[in-house]
C-alpha positions in Angstrom: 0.0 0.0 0.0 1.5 3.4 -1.3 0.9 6.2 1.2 2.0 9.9 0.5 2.2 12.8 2.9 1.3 11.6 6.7 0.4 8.2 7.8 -2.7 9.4 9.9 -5.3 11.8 10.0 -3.7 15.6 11.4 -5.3 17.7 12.8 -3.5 20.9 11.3 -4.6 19.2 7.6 -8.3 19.0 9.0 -8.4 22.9 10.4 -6.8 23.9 6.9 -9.4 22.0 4.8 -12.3 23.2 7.0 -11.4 26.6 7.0 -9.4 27.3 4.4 -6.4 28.6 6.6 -5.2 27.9 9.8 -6.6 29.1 12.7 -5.4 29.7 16.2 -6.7 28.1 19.1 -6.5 30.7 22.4 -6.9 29.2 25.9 -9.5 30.7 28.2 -9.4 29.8 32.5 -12.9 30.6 33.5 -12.3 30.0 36.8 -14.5 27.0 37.4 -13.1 24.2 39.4 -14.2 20.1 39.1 -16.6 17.5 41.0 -13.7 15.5 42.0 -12.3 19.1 43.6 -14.9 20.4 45.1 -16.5 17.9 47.1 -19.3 16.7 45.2 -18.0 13.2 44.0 -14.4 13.9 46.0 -11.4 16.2 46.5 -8.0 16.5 45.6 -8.4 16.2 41.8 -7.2 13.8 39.6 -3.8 12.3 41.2 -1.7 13.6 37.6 -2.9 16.9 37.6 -1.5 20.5 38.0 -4.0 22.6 35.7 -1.2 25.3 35.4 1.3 22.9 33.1 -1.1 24.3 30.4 -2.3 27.7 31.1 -0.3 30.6 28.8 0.3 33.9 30.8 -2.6 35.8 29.5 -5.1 32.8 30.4 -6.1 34.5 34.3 -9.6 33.3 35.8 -9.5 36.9 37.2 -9.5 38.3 33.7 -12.8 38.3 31.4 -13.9 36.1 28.7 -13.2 39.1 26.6 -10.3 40.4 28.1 -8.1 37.2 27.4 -9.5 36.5 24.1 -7.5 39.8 23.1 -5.0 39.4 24.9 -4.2 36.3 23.3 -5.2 37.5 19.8 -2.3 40.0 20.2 -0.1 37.5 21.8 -0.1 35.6 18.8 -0.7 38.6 16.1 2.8 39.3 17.1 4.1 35.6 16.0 2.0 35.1 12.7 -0.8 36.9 11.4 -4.1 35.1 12.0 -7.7 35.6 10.7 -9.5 33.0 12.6 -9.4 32.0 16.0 -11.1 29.3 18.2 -11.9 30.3 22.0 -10.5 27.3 23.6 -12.0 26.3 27.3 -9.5 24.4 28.3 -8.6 24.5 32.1 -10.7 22.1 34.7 -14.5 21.6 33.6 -16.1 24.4 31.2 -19.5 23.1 31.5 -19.8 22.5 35.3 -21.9 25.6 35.9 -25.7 26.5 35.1 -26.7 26.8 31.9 -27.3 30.7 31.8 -24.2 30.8 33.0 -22.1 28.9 30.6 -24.4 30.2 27.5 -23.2 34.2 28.9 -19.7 32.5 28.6 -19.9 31.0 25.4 -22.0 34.2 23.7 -18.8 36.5 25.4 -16.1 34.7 23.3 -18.1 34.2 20.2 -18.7 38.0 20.0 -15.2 39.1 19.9 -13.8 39.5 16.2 -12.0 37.2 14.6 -13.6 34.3 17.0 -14.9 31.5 14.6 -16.0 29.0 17.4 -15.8 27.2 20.6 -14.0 24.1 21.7 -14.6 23.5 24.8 -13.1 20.8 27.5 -15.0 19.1 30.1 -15.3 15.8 31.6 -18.2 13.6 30.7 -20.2 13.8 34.1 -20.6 17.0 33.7 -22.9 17.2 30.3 -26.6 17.9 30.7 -29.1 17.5 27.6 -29.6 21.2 27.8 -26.3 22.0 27.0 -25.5 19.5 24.1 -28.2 21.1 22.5 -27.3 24.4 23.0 -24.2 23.5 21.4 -26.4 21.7 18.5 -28.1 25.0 17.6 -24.8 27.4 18.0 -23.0 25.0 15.8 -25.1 26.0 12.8 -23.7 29.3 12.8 -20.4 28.5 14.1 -17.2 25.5 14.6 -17.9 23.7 17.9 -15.7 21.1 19.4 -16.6 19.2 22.5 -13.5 17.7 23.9 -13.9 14.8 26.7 -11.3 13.9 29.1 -11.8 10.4 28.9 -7.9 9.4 30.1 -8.3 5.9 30.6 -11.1 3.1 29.3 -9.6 0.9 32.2 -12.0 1.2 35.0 -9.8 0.4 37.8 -7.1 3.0 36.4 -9.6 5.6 36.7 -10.8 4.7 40.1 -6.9 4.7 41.2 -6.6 8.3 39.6 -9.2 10.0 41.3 -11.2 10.7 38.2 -14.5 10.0 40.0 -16.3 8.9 36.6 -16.3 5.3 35.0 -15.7 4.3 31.1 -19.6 3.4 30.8 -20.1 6.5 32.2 -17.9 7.9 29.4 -19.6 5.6 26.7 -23.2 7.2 27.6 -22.1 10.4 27.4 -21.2 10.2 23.5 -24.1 8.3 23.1 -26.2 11.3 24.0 -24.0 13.7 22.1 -23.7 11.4 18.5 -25.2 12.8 15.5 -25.5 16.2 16.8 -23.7 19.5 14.5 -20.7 19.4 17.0 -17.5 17.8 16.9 -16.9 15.1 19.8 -13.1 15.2 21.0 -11.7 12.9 23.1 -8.3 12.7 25.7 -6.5 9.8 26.8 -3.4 10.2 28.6 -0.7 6.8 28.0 1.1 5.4 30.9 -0.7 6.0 33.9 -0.1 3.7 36.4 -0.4 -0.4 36.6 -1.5 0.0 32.4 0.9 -2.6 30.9 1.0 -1.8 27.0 -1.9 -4.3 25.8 -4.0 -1.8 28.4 -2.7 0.5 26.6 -3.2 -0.8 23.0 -6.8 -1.5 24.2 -7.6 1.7 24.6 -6.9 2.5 20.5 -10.0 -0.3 20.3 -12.0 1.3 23.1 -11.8 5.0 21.7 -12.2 3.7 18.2 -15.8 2.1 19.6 -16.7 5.9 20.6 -18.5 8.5 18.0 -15.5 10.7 18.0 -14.1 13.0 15.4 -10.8 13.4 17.2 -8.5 12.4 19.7 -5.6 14.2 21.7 -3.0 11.6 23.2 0.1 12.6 25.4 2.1 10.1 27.8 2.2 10.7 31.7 3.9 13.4 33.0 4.9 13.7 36.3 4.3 17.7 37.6 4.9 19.7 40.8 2.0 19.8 43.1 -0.3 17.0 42.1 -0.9 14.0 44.0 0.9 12.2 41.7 4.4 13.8 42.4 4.0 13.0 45.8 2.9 8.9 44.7 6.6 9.2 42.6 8.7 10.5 45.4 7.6 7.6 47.9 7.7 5.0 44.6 9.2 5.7 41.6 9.7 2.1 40.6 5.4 1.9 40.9 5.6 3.8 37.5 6.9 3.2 34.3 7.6 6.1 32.5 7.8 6.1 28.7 11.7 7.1 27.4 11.4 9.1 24.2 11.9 6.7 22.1 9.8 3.9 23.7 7.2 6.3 22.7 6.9 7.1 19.4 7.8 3.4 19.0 4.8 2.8 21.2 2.9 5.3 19.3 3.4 3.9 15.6 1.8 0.4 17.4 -0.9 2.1 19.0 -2.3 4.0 15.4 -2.6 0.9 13.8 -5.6 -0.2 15.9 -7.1 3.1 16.0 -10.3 3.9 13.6 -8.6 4.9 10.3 -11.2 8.2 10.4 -10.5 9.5 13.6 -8.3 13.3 13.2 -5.4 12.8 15.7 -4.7 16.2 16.8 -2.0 15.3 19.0 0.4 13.3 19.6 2.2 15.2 22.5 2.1 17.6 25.1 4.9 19.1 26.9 4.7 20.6 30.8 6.5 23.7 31.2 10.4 22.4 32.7 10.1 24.4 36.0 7.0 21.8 36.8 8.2 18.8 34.7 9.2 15.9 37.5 9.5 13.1 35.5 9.9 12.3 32.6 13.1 14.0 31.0 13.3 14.1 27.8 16.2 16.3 26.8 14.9 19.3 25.8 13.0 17.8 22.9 9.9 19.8 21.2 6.6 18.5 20.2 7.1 19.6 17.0 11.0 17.3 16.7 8.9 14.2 18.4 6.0 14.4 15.7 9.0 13.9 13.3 10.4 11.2 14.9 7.3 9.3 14.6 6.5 10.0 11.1 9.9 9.0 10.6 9.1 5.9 12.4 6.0 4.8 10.8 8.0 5.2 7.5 10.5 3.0 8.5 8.1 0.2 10.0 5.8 0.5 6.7 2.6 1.5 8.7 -0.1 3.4 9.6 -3.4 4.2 11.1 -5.6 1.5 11.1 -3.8 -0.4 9.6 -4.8 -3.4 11.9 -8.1 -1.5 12.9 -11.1 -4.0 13.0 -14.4 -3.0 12.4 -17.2 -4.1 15.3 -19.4 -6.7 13.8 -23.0 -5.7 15.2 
């Protein structure tokens, strides 16, 4: 089989196709915090987590809707010049509020120039039928993405992270939200604890079982001032950490079982060095590991889905 340009579907290709340029995403901190935080299911948050391994300067819960949206449009006017950007909810859980609430929010980024549509990261206990079709009708005027952190499709893992949701509850959730004029994202981080790598190659057949458009992947990090760090300084031998290039080796393995439509839109994620615990990596950008495992699947002659199996019903 003859392949040209990349051996999967990228998400950079997809935004490009669909708009006709590329368009910049701008993170937004709204300030709202998570059931597993808060009290209502539990506290402490997920064990892995430190929501500021993510969050850019101009992205303050302090600051308005508004006021970070042009902030970060002149951030990154300075870089590149950009005619399109997406508002991007990205830290804790952007719909764990009322509605009126969130759809004041929503309405506040959408009416700042240049602002083509939401995406908009949340967990999937915290979806109501109101919402999703809120987001139905909005996305007939505008791009909507609704990215669920879904992390594991190992129940026990998730019980043993704190995430305070199951994988049926996961599965339920996209059921309810399928067929609707939104995009359906989903997360899965790659190494977390007691996963041994057919867990982990289980999860490319679990996701691919899910009505998703696209998927965002990264292996586990270990940050300053989660629960986590704290796990790895009594045990580091309890984890085993991906090395650079067990990773993208891992990686060109785990596309192969993935559904051959599904738009990866990352492969990577890097936390800022001043938090980064574990694992080092030597200084090596996203961009220079995407190359390595394009490289990679080159060499090994495959690609995504390439062993995919389709469900028989």
């Amino acid at each position: 089989m003859k392949i040209t340009g990349k051996r999967y579907l990228d998400y950079s290709s997809f935004i490009k196709l669909k708009f006709g340029e590329r368009v910049q995403k701008i993170s937004l901190d709204t300030g709202f915090s998570c059931p597993n935080r808060d009290g209502s299911k539990g506290y402490g948050g997920c064990t892995y987590c430190n929501n500021n391994t993510f969050n850019p300067d101009y992205c303050e819960p302090q600051k308005s809707i508004k006021q970070q949206l042009e902030q970060g449009i002149e951030f990154f006017s300075k870089k590149k010049s950009y005619n399109k950007y997406l508002a991007y909810f990205q830290a804790y859980t952007n719909t764990y509020s009322d509605f009126e609430s969130l759809k004041k929010l929503y309405e506040e980024a959408l009416s700042v120039p240049k602002v083509v549509g939401l995406v908009i990261g949340t967990r999937p206990d915290c979806i109501s039928k109101e919402i999703i079709d809120y987001l139905d009708e909005l996305s007939k005027t505008y791009f909507i993405s609704l990215e669920f952190g879904v992390e594991s499709t190992n129940e026990q893992t998730l019980l043993s992270v704190n995430r305070c949701h199951t994988f049926e509850e996961t599965k339920a959730t996209f059921e309810l939200c399928k067929n609707k004029g939104f995009h359906l994202g989903a997360h899965i981080i790659l190494g977390l604890p007691e996963e041994n790598e057919q867990d982990l190659l289980n999860h490319a057949i679990e996701i691919s079982k899910l009505p998703i458009n696209t998927l965002k992947l990264h292996h586990l990090q270990i940050v300053k001032n989660s629960v986590m760090a704290v796990q790895y300084n009594r045990n580091p031998k309890g984890f085993n950490l991906f090395s650079s290039e067990n990773y993208i080796d891992f990686i060109s393995e785990f596309i192969t079982q993935l559904r051959p439509d599904i738009i990866i839109e990352r492969f990577i994620s890097e936390a800022p060095q001043e938090l980064l615990i574990a694992p080092k990596w030597g200084g090596l950008k996203n961009f220079e590991i995407v190359d390595k495992i394009d490289k990679k699947l080159v060499e090994k002659d495959t690609w995504q889905g390439k062993y995919y199996k389709t469900e028989l019903v």
